[in-house]
VEXSE-190273 format. One record per residue (C-alpha): x, y, z. Coordinates in pm, whole numbers, plus 50000, padded with zeros to 5 digits. Each point is the difference from the previous one (the first is absolute). Layout:
// residues N
XYZ...
//
This chain:
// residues 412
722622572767943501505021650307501734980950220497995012250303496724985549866501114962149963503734988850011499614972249747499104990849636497814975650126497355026950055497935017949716496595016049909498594997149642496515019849919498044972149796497055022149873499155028850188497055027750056501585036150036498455020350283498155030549819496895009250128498114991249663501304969050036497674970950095502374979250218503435004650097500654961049996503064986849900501444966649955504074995350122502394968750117502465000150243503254983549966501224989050387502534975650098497324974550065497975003049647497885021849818496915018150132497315008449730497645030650173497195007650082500884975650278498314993950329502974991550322499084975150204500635010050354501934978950190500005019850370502874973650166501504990449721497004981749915496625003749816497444986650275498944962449987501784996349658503324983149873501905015649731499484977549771496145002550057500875042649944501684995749659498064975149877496565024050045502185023549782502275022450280503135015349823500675019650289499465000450376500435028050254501484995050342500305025650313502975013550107498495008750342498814968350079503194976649899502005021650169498174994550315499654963149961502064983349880502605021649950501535015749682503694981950138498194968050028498575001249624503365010949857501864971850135497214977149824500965014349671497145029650008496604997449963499694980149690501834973350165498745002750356496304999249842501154975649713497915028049732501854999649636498485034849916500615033650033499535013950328499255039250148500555009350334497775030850114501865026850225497934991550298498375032950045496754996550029500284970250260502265025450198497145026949968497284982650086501674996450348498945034450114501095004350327502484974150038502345018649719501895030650009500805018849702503065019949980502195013349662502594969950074497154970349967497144988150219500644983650318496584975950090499404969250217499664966749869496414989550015501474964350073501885003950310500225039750042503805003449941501085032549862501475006349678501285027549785499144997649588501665022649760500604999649641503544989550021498864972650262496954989849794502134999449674502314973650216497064980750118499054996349623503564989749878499844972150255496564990649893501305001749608496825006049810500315011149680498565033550028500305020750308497595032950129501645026650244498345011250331497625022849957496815019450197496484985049942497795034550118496634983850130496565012949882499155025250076502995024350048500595038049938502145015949727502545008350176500304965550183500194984549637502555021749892502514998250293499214957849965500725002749592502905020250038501994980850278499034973049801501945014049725502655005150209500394965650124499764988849619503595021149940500954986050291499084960849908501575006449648502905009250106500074970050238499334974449737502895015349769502564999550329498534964850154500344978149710497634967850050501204966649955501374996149653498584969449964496535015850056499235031049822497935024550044497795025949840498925031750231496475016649983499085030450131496445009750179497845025549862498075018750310497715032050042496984990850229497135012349818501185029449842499824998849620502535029849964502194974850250499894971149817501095017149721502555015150138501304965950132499734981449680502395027949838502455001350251500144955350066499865001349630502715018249928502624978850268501534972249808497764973550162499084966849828496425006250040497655016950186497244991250295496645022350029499844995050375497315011250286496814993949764497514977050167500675011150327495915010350107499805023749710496624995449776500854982349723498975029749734502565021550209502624968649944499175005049592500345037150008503125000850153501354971949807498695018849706501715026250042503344985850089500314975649692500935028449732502975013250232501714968350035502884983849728498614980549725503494981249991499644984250365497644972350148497525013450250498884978750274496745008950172500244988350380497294982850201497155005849741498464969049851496334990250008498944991449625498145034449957503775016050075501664976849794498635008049709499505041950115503764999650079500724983449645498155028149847501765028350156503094981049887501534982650291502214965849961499714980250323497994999150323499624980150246497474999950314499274966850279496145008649896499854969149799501024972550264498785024650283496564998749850500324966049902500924985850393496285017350072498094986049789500035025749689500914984349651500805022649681497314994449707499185018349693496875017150148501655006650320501214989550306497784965550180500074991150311500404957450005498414998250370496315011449897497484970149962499635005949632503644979949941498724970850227498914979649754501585018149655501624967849818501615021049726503455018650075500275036750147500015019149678499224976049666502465005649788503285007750222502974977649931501235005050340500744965050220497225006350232497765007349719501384971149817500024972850272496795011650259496565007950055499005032150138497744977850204503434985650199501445033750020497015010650163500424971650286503475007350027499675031750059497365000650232502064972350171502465020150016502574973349859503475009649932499644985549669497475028249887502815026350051501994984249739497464992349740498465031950047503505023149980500464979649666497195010649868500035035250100503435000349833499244985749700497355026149978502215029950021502994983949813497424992049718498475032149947503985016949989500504976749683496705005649879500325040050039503484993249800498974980749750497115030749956502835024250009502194986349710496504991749783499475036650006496714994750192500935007750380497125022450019497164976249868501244978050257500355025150263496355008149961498844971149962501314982350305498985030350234496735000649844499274963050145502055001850322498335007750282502345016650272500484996750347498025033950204501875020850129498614994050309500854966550000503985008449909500205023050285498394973350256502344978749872502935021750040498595014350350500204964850144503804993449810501195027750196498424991950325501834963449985503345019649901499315024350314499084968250250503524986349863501855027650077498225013250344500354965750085504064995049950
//
């Protein structure tokens, strides 16, 4: 393994039973573990996200034991608050946040993008305001790789530039090639700036291209080709409709190595799960499930419910018959209902279990389909019975996300 892509033994990446992408194919899923310092991953897997160093309302312990291997935590935000320094002199994350599992920090991109105007973007980094307090800082990939060595998860993602939708050509070109650049630039850091030896580290770079097919492509080669751990498909699910979000996937999956995990960022309802698994991704992650989850909206086979309608008020069985999660396990639908509508803290927690369970389910389920032989069975079935979100819905949703993010920023 090059020394660039992960300076220890500890890391490796072992193709259990895989799908090879040719277009008479009928899926591109694959089945792979992960070695890490901090145990084995077994994909597809779904990454918990946990924003501050935590996955909202939820211990770890209550994370693992719904069937986490993995959580993801933000570079931007822990670097704000509480501080990278802080965390390193607590040991890291794992120790600061007491989680026994791997851990990924993202690069903090698309939190420094979805400033707007408070960020100014230069070939050096991006200078941007805090959205807590307004102070001014400057990221760049040698900074953000430092950030991430404090932080000490086990895998690490460079800076990069999330294009929103919808942008021209040319603006996704100039954003996928300085991203490029920056990813020379954050290799060369991480082979120069050794992280703690006592914490190693595996680098991934970020696939980009807007919504340009021929970009994407052209991405995938060139990331591919750097001697990167893995790989990230980054600025998908940014506004785009979601059969744009396929297409471009689609035609990104053949140009990327077969030898390296791939990491799809910030996609994750259970339709995408199990679309991304097809087109042969490893890992996602996405806050959908406890977002949805703090408002109401529960995962089930036939779709997404919401627990505050008057239908639930009275329902003595679980949720969803049939799921083994805690909540399922331990309470009525008919108490989830009044907590919700109460709007008791202890609804958050029982319905982010839940939600979880859901997602981290389905991964095993998908990978148990994969090494059977009968992914696509599965595939079909499942999307055959679940009922997706509109897309009307998703972009409300997301419209009133970015409003809060806005009001926090205008605000500090």
């Amino acid at each position: 393994m090059d020394a660039l892509a992960a300076r220890s033994s500890s890391f490796a990446f072992t193709i259990d039973v895989e799908n090879p992408p040719v277009p008479s194919a009928p899926t591109w899923a694959r089945a792979c573990t992960l070695q890490t310092p901090h145990g084995l991953i077994q994909t597809p897997m779904f990454m918990p996200v946990g924003t501050q160093a935590t996955v909202k309302c939820l211990t770890p312990e209550e994370v693992q034991a719904a069937g986490a291997q993995i959580i993801l935590a933000n570079t931007y935000h822990l670097m704000l608050r509480p501080g990278s320094q802080l965390i390193d002199s607590f040991g890291g994350l794992h120790a600061f946040m007491r989680w026994p599992g791997p851990l990924l920090t993202d690069s903090g991109g698309f939190q420094v993008f979805s400033l707007g105007h408070l960020r100014t973007l230069t070939e050096e980094g991006v200078t941007f305001k805090s959205h807590l307090d307004g102070s001014l800082h400057l990221l760049t990939p040698e900074r953000g790789l430092q950030i991430e060595a404090e932080l000490g998860a086990d895998f690490v993602l460079p800076l990069d530039i999330c294009s929103g939708y919808p942008c021209t050509p040319q603006e996704a070109r100039q954003a996928m090639e300085r991203t490029h650049r920056w990813a020379l630039r954050a290799l060369e850091a991480f082979t120069q700036h050794p992280h703690r030896p006592e914490r190693p580290q595996a680098l991934f770079g970020i696939v980009q291209g807007a919504f340009e097919p021929e970009l994407r492509q052209e991405s995938a080669r060139f990331i591919g080709s750097l001697p990167f751990f893995g790989l990230s498909i980054g600025g998908l699910s940014v506004g785009e409709p979601k059969a744009l979000m396929w297409e471009l996937l689609r035609a990104t999956t053949p140009a990327l190595p077969r030898e390296k995990p791939r990491h799809l960022l910030g996609v994750g309802s259970p339709e995408d799960l199990i679309m991304g698994i097809d087109l042969g991704m490893d890992l996602f992650d996405c806050v959908l499930p406890t977002r949805v989850a703090r408002h109401g909206g529960l995962f089930t086979r036939y779709g997404r419910v919401n627990i505050k309608r008057s239908r639930f008020r009275t329902e003595h069985g679980p949720v969803e018959e049939g799921c083994d999660c805690y909540t399922c396990r331990n309470y009525s639908a008919a108490y989830l209902h009044h907590l919700a509508r109460a709007e008791e803290q202890l609804y958050y927690r029982l319905g982010s279990i839940h939600n979880l369970r859901f997602m981290l389910r389905l991964a095993a389920e998908a990978r148990a389909a994969i090494l059977a032989g009968t992914f696509p069975a599965f595939r079909d079935a499942f999307l055959a019975s679940y009922v997706p979100a509109s897309e009307t819905a998703r972009e409300e949703q997301r419209a009133k996300w970015l409003a809060r993010v806005a009001s926090r920023a205008t605000s500090s």
